[in-house]
N, C-alpha and C positions, 0 to 999 in steps of 0.2 A: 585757897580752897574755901575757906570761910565767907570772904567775897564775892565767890559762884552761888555760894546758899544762898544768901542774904539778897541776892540778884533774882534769884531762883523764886526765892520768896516774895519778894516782893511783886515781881511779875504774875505769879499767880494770884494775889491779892486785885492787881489791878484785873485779872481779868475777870475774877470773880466779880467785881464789880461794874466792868462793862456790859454783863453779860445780865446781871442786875437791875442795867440803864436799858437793856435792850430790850428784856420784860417787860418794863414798865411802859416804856415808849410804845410799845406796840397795845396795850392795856388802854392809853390814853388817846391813841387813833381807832380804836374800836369804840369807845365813848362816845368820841369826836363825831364818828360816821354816824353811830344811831341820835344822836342831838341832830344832826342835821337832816336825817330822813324825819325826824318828829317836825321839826320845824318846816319840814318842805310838805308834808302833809296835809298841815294847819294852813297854809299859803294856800294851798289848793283847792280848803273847804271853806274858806272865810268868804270870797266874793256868792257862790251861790245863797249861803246862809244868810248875805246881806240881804240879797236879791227877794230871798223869799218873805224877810222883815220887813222890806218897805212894801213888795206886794200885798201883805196881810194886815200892813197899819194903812195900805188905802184902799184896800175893802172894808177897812172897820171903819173906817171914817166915810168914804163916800156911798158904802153898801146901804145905807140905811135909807 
């Protein structure tokens, strides 16, 4: 009988603790996806931004 506890016990232990990993894991794939929408963002505004720098540094330069 005491063997069944202590089994008993311990299984709930572990599951608490799975269920802990399984919080967190999901916590850090929600991170994960908004890091990657930020970064795919930034990808997508950086070439025009170049575009409009060099257009503007050779109007400053040849405009004159």
């Amino acid at each position: 009988m005491n063997n069944e506890v202590e089994v008993a016990s311990r299984l709930a232990r572990i599951e608490a603790r799975l269920d802990e990993l399984v919080r967190l894991n999901q916590s850090r794939g929600e991170d994960h996806e908004q890091r990657i929408r930020t970064l795919e963002r930034w990808r997508y505004a950086i070439p025009p931004t170049v575009v409009a720098a060099v257009i503007s540094a050779l109007v400053a330069i040849f405009g004159k």
